[in-house]
C-alpha positions in Angstrom: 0.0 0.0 0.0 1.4 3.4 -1.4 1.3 6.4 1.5 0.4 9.4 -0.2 2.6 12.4 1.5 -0.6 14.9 1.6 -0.3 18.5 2.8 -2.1 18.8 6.2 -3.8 21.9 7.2 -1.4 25.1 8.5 -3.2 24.2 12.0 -2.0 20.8 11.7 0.5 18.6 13.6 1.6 15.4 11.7 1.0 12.1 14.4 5.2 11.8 14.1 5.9 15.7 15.1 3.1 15.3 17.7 5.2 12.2 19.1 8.3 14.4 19.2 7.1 16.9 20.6 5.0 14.7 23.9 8.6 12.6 24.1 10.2 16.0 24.7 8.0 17.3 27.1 7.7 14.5 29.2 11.5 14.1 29.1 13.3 17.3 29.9 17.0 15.3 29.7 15.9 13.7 26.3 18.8 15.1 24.6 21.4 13.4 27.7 19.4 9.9 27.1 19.3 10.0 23.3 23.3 11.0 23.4 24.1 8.2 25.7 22.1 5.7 23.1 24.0 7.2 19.9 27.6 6.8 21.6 27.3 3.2 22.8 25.6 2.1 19.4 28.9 4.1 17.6 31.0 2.6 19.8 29.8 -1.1 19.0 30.0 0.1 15.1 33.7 0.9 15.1 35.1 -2.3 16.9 35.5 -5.5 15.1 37.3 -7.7 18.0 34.8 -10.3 18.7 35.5 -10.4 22.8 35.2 -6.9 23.0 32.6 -6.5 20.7 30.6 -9.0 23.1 30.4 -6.5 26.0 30.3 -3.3 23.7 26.8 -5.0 22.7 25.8 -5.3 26.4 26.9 -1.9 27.2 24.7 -0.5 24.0 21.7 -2.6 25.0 21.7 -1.2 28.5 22.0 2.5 27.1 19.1 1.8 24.9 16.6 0.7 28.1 16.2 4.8 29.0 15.4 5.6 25.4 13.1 2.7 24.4 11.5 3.3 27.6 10.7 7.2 27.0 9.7 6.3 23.4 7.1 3.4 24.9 5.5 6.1 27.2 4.9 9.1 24.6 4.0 6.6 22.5 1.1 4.9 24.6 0.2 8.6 25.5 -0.6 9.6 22.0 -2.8 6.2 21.3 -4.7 6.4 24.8 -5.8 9.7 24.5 -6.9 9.1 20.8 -8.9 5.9 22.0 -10.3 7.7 25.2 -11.4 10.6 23.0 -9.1 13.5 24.5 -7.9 13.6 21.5 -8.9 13.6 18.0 -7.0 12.0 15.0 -7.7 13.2 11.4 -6.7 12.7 7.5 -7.4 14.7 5.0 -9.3 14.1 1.9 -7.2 15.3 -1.2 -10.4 15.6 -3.6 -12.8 17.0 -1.7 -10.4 18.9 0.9 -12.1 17.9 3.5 -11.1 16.7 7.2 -12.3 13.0 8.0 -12.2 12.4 11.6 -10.4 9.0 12.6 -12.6 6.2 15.0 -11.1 6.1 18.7 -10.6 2.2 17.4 -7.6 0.6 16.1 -4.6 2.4 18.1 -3.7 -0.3 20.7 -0.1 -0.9 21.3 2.3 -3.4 19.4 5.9 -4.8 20.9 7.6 -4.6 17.5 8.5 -0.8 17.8 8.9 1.6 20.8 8.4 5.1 19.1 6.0 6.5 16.0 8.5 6.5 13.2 5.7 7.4 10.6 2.4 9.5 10.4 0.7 7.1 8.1 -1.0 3.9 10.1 -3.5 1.0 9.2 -5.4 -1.6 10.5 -3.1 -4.3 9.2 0.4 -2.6 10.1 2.1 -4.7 13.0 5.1 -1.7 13.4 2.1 1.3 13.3 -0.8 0.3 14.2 -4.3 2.3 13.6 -7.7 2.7 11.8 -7.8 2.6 8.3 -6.5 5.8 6.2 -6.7 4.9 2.9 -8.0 6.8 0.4 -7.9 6.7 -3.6 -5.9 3.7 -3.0 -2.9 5.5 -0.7 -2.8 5.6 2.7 -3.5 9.4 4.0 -1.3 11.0 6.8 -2.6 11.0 10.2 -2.6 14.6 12.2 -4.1 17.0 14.8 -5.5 20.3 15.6 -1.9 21.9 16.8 -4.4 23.8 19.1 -6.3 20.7 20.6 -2.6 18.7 21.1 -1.3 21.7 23.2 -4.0 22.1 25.5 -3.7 18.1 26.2 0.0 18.5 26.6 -0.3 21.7 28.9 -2.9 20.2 31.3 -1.7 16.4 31.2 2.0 17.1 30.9 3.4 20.4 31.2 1.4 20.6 34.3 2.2 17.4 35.8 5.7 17.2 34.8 7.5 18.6 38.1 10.6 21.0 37.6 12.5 19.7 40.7 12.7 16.1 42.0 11.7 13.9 38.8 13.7 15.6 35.8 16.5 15.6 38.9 16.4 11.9 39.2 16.2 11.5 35.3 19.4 13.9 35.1 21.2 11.6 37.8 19.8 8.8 36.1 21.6 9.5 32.6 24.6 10.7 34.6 25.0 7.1 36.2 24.2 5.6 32.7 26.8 7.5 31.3 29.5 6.4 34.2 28.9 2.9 34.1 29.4 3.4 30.0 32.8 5.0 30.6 35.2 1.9 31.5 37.8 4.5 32.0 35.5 6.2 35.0 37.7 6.2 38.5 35.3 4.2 40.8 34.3 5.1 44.0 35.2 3.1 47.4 31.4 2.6 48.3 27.6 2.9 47.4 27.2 5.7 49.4 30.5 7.5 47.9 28.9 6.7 43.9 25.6 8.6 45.4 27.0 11.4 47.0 29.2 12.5 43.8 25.7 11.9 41.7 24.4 14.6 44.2 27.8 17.3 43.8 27.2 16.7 39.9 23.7 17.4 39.9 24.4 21.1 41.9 27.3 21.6 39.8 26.0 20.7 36.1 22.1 21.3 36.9 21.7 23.6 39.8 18.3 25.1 38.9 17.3 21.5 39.0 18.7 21.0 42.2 17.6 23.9 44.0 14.6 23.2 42.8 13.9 19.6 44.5 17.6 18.9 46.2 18.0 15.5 45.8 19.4 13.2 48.7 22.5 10.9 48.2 20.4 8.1 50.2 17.5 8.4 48.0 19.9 8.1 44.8 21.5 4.8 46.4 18.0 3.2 47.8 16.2 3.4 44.1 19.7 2.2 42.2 22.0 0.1 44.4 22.2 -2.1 41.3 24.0 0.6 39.2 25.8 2.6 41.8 27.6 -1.2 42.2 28.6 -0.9 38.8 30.6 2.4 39.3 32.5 1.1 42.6 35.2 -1.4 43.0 33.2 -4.2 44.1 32.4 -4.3 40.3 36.2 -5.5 39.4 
């Protein structure tokens, strides 16, 4: 099936931009995590010794969990709020002009892919999965009111999304992710040593953040003993 690449209306937001733009919002450090992701996968790329290329490929699939994770939740925002009817899909017909409004069936959740990666969807598409769109025999691109998407993402997001603690943790977070990455990183004597140099970092690198929501070494080390081990001698 052909996907026709249709102009949408100038108050428009293609399904893909509207998936950028919730994965942003509801990651403020998306920019750290997506980094992370791109360095470990060129790092796998440019080695061609077998051994090492055995734990490059473990290091790139645990720098992948953050990303795949934040793409899975902006993802299953956009197709729960279409099927709960906060939200309104369209396409647009290209001979008549006019808007066809998308059922609130069809957008339930597949394994095979993480994040939108297209604005065109159908009923028998395992990767992107949707109501059908087709029109004249090409499928038609799906997209929003730009005006109905930002008052969903100012109320359910913007609102919700807390400037201190949460983005602090997801900042610490991709910090600790990046450490564990870096086999060249000096590691610390204890657990308690990893969290309280998360906590310096954060003031030093992100002090709005900090001051914000301050952080507690004991509350870095109680939700992520498992990786703070990785970043002290006890790993070796």
């Amino acid at each position: 099936m052909a996907d026709a690449h249709d102009a949408i209306p100038a108050d428009g937001t293609y399904l893909l931009d509207a998936f950028e733009c919730v994965f942003r919002k509801q990651n403020p450090d998306w920019q750290t995590i997506g980094k992370l992701a791109d360095e470990a996968a060129l790092a796998l790329c440019g080695c061609y010794d077998s051994l090492q290329r055995e734990k490059l490929q473990r290091d790139a699939d645990r720098a992948t969990i953050p990303l795949d994770d934040a793409h899975f939740k902006a993802n299953t925002w956009l197709r729960r709020h279409i099927t709960d009817g906060a939200l309104t899909a369209y396409i647009r017909n290209p001979v008549t002009d006019k808007l066809l409004q998308l059922p609130r069936t069809g957008w339930g959740m597949v394994l095979e892919k993480s994040r939108i990666e297209t604005s065109f969807v159908g009923p028998d598409d395992v990767e992107a999965p949707g109501p059908d769109t087709v029109i004249d025999g090409a499928r038609r691109p799906v997209f929003f009111k730009t005006v109905e998407l930002r008052e969903l993402i100012l109320s359910e997001i913007d609102r919700n999304v807390a400037p201190g603690r949460p983005s602090s943790m997801r900042l610490v977070l991709a910090e600790l992710e990046r450490r564990i990455l870096d086999r060249t990183y000096v590691l610390h004597s204890s657990k308690a040593a990893a969290a309280q140099s998360l906590v310096v970092w954060l003031k030093k690198m992100h002090p709005e953040a900090a001051k914000a929501a301050p952080l507690a070494w004991k509350t870095i080390r109680n939700e992520h003993p498992d990786k703070l081990e990785e970043i002290t001698r006890a790993r070796n």
